[in-house]
C-alpha positions as CSV (number, residue, x, y, z in Angstrom):
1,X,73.4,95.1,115.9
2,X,70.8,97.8,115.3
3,X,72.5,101.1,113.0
4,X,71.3,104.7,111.9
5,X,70.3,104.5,108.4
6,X,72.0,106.3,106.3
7,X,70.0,108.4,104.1
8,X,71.2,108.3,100.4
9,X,67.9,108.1,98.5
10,X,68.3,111.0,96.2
11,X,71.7,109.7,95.4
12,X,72.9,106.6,93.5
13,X,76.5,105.2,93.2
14,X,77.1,106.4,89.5
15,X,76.1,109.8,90.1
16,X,79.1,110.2,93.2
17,X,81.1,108.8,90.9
18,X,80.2,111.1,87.9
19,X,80.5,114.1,90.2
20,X,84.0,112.8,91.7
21,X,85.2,112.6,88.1
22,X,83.8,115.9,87.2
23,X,84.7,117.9,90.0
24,X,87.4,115.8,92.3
25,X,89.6,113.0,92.3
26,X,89.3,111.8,88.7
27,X,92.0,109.5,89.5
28,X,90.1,107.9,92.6
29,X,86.5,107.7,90.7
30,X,88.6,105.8,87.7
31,X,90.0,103.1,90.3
32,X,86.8,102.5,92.1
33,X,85.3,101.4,88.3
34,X,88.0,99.8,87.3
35,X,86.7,97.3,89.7
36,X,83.4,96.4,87.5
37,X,80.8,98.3,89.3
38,X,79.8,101.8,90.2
39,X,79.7,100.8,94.0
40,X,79.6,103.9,96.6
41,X,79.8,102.7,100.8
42,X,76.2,103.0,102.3
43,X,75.7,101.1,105.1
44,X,78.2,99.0,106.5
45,X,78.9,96.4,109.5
46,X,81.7,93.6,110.6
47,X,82.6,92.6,107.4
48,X,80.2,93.4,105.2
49,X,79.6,96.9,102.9
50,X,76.3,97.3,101.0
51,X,76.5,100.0,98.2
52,X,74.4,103.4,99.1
53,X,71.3,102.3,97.2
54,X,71.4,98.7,99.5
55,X,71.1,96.3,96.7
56,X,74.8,95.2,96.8
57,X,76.3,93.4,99.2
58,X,80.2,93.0,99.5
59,X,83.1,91.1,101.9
60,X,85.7,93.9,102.4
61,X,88.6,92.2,102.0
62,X,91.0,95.4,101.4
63,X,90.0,97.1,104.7
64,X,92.0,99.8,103.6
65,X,95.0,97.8,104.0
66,X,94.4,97.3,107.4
67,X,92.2,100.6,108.9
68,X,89.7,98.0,109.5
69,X,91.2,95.4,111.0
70,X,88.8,95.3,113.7
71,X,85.7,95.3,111.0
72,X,83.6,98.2,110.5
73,X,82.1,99.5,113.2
74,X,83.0,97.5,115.8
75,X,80.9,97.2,118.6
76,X,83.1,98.0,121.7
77,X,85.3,100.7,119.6
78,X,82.1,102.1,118.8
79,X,81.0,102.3,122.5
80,X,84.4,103.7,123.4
81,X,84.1,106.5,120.9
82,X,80.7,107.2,121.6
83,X,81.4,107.4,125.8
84,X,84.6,109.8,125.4
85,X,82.2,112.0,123.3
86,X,79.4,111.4,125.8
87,X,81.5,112.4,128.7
88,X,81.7,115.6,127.4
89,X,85.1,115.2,125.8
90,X,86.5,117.2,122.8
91,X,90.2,117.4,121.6
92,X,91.4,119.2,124.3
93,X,94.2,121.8,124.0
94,X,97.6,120.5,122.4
95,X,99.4,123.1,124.5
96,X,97.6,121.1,128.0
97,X,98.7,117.6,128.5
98,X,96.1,114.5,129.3
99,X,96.1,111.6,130.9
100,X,94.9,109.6,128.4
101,X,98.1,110.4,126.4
102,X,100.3,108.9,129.4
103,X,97.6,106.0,129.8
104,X,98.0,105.2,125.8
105,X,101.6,105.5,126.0
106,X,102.0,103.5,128.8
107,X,99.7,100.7,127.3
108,X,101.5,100.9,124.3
109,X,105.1,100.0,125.9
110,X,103.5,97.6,128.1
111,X,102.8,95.5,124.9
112,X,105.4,96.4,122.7
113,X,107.1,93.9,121.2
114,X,110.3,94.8,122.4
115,X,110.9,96.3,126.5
116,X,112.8,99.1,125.2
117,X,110.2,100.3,123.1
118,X,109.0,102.3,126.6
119,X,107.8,105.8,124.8
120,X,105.6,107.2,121.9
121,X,104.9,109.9,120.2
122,X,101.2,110.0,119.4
123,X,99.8,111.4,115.9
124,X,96.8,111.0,113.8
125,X,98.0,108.8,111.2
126,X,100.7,106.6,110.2
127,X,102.7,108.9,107.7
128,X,102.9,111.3,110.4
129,X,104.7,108.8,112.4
130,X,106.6,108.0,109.7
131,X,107.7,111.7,109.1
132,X,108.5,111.7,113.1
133,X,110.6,108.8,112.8
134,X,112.3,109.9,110.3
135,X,113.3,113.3,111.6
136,X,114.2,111.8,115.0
137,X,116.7,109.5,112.6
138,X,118.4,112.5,111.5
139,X,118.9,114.1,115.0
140,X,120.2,110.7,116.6
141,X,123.0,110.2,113.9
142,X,123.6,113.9,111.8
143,X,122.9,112.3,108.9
144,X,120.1,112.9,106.6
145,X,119.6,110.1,103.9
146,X,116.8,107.4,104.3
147,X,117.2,103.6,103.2
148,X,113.6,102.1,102.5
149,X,112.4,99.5,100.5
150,X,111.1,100.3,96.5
151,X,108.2,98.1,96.6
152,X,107.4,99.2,100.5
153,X,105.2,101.8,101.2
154,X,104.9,104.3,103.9
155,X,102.6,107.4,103.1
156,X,102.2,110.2,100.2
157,X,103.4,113.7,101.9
158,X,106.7,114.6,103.7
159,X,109.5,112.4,104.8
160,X,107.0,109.5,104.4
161,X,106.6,110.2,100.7
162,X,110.7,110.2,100.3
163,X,110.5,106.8,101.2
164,X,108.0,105.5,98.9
165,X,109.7,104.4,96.0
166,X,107.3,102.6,94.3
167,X,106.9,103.6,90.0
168,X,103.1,102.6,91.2
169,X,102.5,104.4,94.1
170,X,105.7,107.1,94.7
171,X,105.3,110.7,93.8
172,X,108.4,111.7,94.4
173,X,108.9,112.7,91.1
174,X,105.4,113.9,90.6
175,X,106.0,116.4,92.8
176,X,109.8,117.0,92.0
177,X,111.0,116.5,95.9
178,X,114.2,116.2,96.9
179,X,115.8,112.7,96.1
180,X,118.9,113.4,97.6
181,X,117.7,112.1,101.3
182,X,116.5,108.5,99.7
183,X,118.0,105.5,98.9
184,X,116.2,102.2,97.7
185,X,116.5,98.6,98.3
186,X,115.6,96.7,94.9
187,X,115.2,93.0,96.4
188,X,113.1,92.7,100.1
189,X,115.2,90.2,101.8
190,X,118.7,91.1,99.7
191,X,120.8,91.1,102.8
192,X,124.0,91.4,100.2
193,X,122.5,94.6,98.5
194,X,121.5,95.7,102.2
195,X,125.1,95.6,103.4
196,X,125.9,97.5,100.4
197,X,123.8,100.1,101.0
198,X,123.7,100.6,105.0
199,X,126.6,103.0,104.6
200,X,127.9,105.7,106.7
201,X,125.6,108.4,105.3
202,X,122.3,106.6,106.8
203,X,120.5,108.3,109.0
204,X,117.7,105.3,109.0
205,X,116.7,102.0,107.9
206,X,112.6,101.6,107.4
207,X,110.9,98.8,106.9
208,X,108.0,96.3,107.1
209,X,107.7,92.8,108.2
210,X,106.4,92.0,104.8
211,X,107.1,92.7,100.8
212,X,104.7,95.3,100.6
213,X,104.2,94.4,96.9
214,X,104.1,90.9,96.9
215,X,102.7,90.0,101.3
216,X,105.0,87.3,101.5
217,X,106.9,87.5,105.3
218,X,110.1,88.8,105.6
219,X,112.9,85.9,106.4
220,X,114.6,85.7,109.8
221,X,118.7,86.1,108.5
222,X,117.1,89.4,106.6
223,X,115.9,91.3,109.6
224,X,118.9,89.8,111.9
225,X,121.0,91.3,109.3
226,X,119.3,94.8,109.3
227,X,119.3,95.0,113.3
228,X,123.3,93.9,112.9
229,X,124.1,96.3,110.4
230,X,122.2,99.1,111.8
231,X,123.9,98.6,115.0
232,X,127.5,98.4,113.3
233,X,127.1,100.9,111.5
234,X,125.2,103.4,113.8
235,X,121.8,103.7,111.9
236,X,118.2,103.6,113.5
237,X,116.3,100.5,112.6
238,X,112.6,101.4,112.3
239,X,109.9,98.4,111.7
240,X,106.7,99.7,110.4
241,X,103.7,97.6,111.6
242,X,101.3,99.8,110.5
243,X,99.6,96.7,108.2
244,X,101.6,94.3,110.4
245,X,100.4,95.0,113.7
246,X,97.8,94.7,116.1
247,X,97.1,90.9,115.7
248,X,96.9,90.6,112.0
249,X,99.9,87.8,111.9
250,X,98.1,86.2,114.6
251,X,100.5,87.7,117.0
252,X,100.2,91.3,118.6
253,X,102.9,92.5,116.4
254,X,104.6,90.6,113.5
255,X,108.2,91.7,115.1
256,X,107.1,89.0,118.0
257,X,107.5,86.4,115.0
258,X,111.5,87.4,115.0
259,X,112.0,88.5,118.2
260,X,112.8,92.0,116.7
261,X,114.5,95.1,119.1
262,X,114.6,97.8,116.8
263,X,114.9,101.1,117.6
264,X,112.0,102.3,116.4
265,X,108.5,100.7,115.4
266,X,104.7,102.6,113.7
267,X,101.8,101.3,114.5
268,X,98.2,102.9,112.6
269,X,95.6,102.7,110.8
270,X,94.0,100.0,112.7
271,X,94.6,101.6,115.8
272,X,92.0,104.1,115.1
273,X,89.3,101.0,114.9
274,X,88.2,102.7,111.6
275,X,86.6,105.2,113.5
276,X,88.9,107.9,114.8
277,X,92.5,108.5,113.2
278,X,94.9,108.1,115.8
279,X,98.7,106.7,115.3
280,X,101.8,105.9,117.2
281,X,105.6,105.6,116.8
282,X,107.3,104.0,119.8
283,X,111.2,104.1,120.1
284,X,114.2,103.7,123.1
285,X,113.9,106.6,125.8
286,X,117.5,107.7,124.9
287,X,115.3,108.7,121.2
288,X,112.7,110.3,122.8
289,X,114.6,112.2,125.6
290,X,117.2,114.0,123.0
291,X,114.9,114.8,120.2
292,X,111.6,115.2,122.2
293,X,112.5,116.5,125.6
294,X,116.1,118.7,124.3
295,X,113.6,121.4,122.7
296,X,110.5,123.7,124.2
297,X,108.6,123.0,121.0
298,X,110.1,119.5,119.7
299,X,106.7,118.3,118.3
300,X,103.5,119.9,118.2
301,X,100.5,118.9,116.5
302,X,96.8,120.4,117.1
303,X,94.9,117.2,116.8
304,X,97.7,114.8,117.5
305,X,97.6,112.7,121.2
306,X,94.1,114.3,121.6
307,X,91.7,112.3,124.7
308,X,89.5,111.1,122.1
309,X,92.0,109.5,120.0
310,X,93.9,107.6,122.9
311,X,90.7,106.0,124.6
312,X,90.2,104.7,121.3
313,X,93.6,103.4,120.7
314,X,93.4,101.7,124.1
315,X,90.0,100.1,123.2
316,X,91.7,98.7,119.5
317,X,94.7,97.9,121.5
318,X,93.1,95.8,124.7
319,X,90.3,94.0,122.1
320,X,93.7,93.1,119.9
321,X,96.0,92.0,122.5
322,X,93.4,89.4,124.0
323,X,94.5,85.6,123.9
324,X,91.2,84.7,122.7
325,X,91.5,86.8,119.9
326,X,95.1,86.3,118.7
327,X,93.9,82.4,119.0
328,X,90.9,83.6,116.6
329,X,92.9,85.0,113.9
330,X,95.6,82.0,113.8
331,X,92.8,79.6,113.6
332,X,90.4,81.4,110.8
333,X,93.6,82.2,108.8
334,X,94.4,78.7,108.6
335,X,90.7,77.7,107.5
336,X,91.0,80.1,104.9
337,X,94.2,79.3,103.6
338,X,93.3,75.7,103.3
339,X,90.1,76.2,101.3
340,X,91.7,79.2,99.5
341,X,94.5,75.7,98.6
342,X,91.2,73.8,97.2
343,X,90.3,76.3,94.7
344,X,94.0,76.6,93.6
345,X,94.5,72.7,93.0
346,X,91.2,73.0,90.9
347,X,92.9,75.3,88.7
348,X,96.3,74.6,89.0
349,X,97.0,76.2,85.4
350,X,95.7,79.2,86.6
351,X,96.5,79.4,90.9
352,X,99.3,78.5,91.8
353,X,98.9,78.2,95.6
354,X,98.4,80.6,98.7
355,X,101.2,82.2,100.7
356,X,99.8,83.5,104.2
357,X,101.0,85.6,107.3
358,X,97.8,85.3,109.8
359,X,95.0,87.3,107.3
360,X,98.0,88.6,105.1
361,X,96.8,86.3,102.0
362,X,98.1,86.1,98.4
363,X,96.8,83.6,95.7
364,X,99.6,83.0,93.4
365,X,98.6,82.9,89.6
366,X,100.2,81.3,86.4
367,X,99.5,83.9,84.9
368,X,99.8,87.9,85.4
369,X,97.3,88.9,82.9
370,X,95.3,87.1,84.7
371,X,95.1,89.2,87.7
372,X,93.0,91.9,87.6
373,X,90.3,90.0,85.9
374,X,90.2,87.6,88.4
375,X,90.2,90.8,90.9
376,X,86.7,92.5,89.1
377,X,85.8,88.8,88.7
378,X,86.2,88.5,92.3
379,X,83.8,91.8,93.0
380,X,81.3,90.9,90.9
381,X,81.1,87.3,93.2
382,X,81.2,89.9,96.4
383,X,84.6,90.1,97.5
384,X,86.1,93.4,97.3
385,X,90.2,92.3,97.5
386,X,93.2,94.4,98.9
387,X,94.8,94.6,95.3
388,X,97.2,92.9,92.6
389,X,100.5,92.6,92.7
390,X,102.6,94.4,90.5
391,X,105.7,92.7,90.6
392,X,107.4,88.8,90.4
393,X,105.2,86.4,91.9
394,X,102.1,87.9,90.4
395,X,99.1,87.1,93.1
396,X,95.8,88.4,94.0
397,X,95.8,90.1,97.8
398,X,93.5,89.4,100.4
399,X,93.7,91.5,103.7
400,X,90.2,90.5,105.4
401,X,88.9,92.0,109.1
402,X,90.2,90.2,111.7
403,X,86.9,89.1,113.1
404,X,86.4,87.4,110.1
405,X,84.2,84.0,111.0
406,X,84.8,80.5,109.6
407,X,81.2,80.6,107.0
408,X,82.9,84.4,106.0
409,X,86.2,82.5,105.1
410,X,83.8,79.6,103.3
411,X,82.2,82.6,101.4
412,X,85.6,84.2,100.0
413,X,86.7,80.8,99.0
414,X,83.7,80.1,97.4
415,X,83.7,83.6,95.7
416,X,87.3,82.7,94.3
417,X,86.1,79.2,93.3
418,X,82.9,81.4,90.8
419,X,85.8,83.8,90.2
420,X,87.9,81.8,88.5
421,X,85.5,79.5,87.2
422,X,84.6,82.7,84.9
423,X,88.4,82.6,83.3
424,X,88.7,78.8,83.5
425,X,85.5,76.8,83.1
């Protein structure tokens, strides 16, 4: 695959960092060395990201916890984006409707996990979608509190930020917002505490098909429990596949796994390939018709549902969806997991095992101070990982592209096996 080069000579990774720290996102600059290296994005392609000055080679295996599902710069997104913009496409007008809004949307309930999923709502990224989701809730039942997970996350502005109640990651208190339209679950899976807490004054119930924190996969009984008490109890169940989705369990959707109806689901991130943001929430039509089509202005975004963005979301979505692919990701996932198991039985005082979902991959460790050692360990050997955990089982996260290959699964394992080999020789 021939690219542009990129044209960074009179800049080096340490000086973007300085100038971040100086002048921008200290906080940012910080994290990105707290991983060993200075180590700034040059070029970049399927897997792989080489540092701007192209002495540094890495195997993304955070893919910005799923944007690049698909790899970087996938070929056939690519040519998608690049035809839409060749056909002399822009972002239209949000005021004059497309086609390839109604195309997108009637892809998307085509392969939704559920048959009532049959509308959408597209935006440009996932906490958008959340923030619709959420505000559709409120309408449906006239209630205004949100029940979300502590340890999940779904986005850092709006509606999506009330639900993030993470001490790592939430900032609701950083930014004093309202608490009075959150509550939290403490244990994923608690379907005790979840009866307890799906009371009457729920508008909504968001979740993922995953501990956010930890990647290990929700249990059947705890989402049959949550579509129950939702529907008891009046509340909208929404399923948030925005890591989930779009083939990374080896399925289309992770809800396929459980056979899930909710009432609402969010897809992202990957759907923009990594090259153009573009998001989704799908619901019943009963959702959409009362809050969408019962108001002149119900939505409106400038950007959001644009041509460009649905012709690539249809690209991501018809690559994804293919058999051959789906058969791909199960297969690869397993190679992985077994020779991730090797290295762990090498080390047993130190890994513990591997828990996997399709390409959602934890190594356990003995040991949490372990962990983020073996995770700047693990970039100095080339493999750039999703993140630590920061709560009980303490485990390293791998989130690899989904066109990872069977010598690119040999290489992460044998990264782990130098890795480790550093902190237990």
């Amino acid at each position: 695959m021939s690219h542009a080069t990129l044209d960074h000579s009179s800049r080096s990774s340490a000086d973007i960092l300085d100038q971040f720290v100086e002048r921008s996102w200290r906080a940012n600059a910080a994290r990105q060395r707290a991983k060993g290296v200075d180590f700034v994005i040059g070029r970049r392609d399927g897997v792989y990201l080489w540092d701007i000055e192209g002495k540094r080679r890495i195997i993304d295996c955070g893919t910005g916890g799923g944007v690049h599902s698909l790899g970087h710069r996938h070929p056939e997104v690519l040519a998608a984006l690049r035809k839409a913009l060749d056909d002399g496409r822009d972002t239209g007008l949000w005021s004059v409707p497309n086609a390839e809004y109604l195309e997108l949307q009637d892809l998307l309930a085509s392969l939704a996990p559920s048959r009532s999923l049959s509308r959408s709502v597209i935006t440009l990224c996932s906490t958008l979608s959340v923030d619709i989701a959420t505000m559709f809730a409120f309408r449906m039942t006239g209630r205004q509190k949100a029940l979300a997970y502590r340890h999940g996350y779904h986005g850092h502005s709006g509606f999506a930020a009330l639900v993030t109640g993470s001490p790592e990651e939430g900032i609701v208190g950083h930014y004093n917002l309202p608490t009075e339209h959150s509550r939290f679950l403490e244990q994923y899976g608690d379907v005790e505490e979840l009866d307890r807490l799906l009371r009457d004054d729920i508008a909504a119930f968001i979740v993922e098909p995953i501990d956010y924190e930890t990647f290990r996969p929700a249990t059947q009984s705890f989402l049959d429990a949550a579509t129950r008490l939702c529907r008891e109890r009046g509340i909208v169940f929404i399923i948030d596949e925005t890591r989930t989705g779009l083939g990374r369990t080896g399925r289309l959707w992770a809800s396929e796994h459980y056979k899930l109806e909710p009432d609402m689901m969010v897809t992202g991130k990957g759907l923009s390939g990594g090259l153009y943001p573009v998001s989704a929430v799908l619901m019943r039509q009963e959702i959409y018709d009362r809050c969408l089509n019962e108001h002149r202005f119900a939505y409106i975004s400038s950007l959001g549902g644009n041509e460009i963005s649905c012709l690539v979301a249809a690209k991501v979505l018809e690559v994804s969806s293919r058999p051959q692919f789906l058969r791909h990701v199960s297969e690869v996932s397993v190679a992985l997991r077994e020779r991730l198991t090797q290295v762990c039985s090498a080390h047993p005082n130190l890994l513990t095992g591997v828990s996997d979902f399709g390409l959602i991959i934890t190594v356990e460790l003995a040991d949490r101070s372990v962990g983020r050692q073996l995770y700047r360990n693990m970039f100095a050997e080339g493999v750039l990982c999703h993140s630590v955990s920061e709560i009980e089982p303490p485990s390293l996260k791998l989130f690899p592209p989904l066109v990872l290959t069977a010598t690119e699964a040999n290489q992460i394992a044998d990264a782990l096996t130098r890795a480790v080999a550093a902190i237990d020789p």
